[in-house]
N, C-alpha and C positions, 0 to 999 in steps of 0.2 A: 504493500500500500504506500510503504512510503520513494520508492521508485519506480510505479508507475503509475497507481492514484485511479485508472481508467479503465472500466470495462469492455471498450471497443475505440480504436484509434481516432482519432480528432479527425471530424470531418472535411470536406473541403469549404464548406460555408464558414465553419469557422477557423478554417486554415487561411482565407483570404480576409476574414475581419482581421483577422491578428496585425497579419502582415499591409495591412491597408495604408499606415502611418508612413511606409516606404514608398515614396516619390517611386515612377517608372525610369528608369534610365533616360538620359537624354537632357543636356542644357543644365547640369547639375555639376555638380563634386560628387570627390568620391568618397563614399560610407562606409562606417564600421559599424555591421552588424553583429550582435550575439542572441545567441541563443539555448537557453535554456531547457532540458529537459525533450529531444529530440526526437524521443520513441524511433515510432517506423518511418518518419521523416514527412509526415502529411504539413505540416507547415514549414520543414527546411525544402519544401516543392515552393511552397508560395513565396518563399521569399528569394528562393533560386530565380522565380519566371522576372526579379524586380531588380534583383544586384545587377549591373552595369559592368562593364572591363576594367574599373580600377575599383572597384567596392572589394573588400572583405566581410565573407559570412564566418567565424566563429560558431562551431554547432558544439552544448555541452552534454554529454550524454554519460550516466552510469551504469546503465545494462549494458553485461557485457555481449548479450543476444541481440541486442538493438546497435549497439555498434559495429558488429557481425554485420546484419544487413543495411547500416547507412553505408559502409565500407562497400561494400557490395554495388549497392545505388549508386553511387560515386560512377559507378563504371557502366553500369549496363540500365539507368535508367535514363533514359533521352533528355528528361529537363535538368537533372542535375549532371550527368555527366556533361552538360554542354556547359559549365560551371564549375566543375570540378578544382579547379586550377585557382578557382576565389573562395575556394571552403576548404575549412580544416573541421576536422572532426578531435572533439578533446575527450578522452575517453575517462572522466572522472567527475568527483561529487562538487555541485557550484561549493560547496562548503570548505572544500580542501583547495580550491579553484584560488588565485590571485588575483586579482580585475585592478585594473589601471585606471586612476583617475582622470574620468573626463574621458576614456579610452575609446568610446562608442557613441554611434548618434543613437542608433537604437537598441531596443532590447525588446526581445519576444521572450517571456517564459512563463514553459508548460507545465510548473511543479505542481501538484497536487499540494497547495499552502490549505488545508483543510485537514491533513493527513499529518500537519506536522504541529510541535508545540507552536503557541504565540511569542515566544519569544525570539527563536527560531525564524518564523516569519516576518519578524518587525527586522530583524537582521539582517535578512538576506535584500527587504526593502530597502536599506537605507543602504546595502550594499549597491545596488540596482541605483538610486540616482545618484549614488557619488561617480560610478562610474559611465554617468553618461554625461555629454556637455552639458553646457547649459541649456536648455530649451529641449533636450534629448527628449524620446519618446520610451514607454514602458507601457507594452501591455501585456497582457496575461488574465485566465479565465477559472471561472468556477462552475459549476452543476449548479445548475436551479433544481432545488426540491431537499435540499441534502442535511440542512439543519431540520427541519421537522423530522426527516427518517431516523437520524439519530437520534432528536429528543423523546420519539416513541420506542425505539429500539435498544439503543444504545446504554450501557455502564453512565449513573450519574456524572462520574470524573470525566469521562471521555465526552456527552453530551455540554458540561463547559466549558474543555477546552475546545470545542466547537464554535461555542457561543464568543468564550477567548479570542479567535482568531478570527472570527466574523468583524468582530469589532475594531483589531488592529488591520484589517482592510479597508472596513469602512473608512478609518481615522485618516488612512494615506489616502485612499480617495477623493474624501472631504477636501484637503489640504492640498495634494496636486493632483488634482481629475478636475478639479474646477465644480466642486458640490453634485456631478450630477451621478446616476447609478449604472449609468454603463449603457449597454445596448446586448438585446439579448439576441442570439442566433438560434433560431426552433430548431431550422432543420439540422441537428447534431444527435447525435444519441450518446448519452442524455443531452437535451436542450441546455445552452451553457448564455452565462452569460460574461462577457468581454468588458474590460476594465481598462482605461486607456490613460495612463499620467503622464507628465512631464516635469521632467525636473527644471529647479527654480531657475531663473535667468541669475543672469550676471557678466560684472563689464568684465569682457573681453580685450584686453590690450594690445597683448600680443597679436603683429602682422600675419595675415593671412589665418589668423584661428578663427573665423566665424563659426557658429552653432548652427544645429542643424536647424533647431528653430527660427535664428534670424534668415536661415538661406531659403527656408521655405515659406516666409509669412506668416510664422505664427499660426501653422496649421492645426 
């Protein structure tokens, strides 16, 4: 549960919500993408169809069966291996992972933050916008339906840290999602809903560093 979180792979509806905040190649700079929690690689597709010839995708993955077959995709699946050459696959925990400040305009990650402590989660959060520029983008998804099945099902301890971790998303939402609750994708099994932040601005001095935000108007 707590390395894949998912009863059936992320679909493509919400393989292209995720990946939506990446501009299409074309009259831009070039991006650094990461990604989080890669499974069978249904969103490192959607973000492969959007990386450019000078982008870099970062894909993080801890199954070692799932790295098996993104390594595999690399080669023999048509959209990534027409990409291959801009993705690295890292075959380890974001927790044990290093991230570089300011290192990424965006980040997609697919961890099951419902499956882990709250504190854990507020962690990996604030890991997640220190390492994106300024203006960067963060999104990542959760199950709709998932706190009531737990509240009916579920061990009282394990039903709050449920509630726990509800509330430390909500709080980063609140604060950089701009107060609103997401956008939900039906067609997914289960129906999920999409969480979209950005990390805080700030003056950029240094020549030629613009943010992906200011490059793309504060999308």
């Amino acid at each position: 549960m707590r390395t894949t979180g998912a009863v059936a792979p992320s679909g493509s509806a919400l393989a292209r919500r995720l990946a939506a905040p990446l501009p299409a190649p074309g009259g831009r700079s070039p991006l650094r993408v990461l990604e989080v929690g890669a499974g069978t690689g249904t969103v490192t597709r959607a973000l492969a169809e959007r990386i450019g010839p000078g982008d870099r995708l970062d894909t993080i993955e801890i199954n070692p069966r799932f790295v098996q077959l993104l390594t595999e995709a690399l080669r023999t699946d048509p959209v990534l291996a027409a990409a291959s050459e801009r993705i690295r696959i890292v075959p380890e925990s974001i927790c044990e992972t290093p991230l570089p400040e300011h290192g990424y305009d965006m980040i997609v990650s697919c961890l099951p933050f419902t499956n882990f402590a709250p504190d854990v989660v507020r962690s990996l959060l604030e890991r997640y916008l220190t390492a994106l520029v300024p203006g960067g983008h963060l999104t990542f998804f959760g199950y709709l339906g998932t706190q009531p099945v737990r509240t009916l099902f579920a061990h009282r301890t394990e039903a709050a840290r449920h509630r726990a971790v509800a509330a430390v998303l909500g709080e980063f939402s609140a604060r950089y999602g701009g107060g609103g609750g997401g956008s939900v994708v039906w067609r997914n099994l289960p129906p999920a809903r999409v969480s979209h932040l950005r990390a805080p601005q700030r003056c950029v001095c240094a020549a030629g560093s613009d943010s992906f935000g200011q490059r793309f108007g504060q999308q």
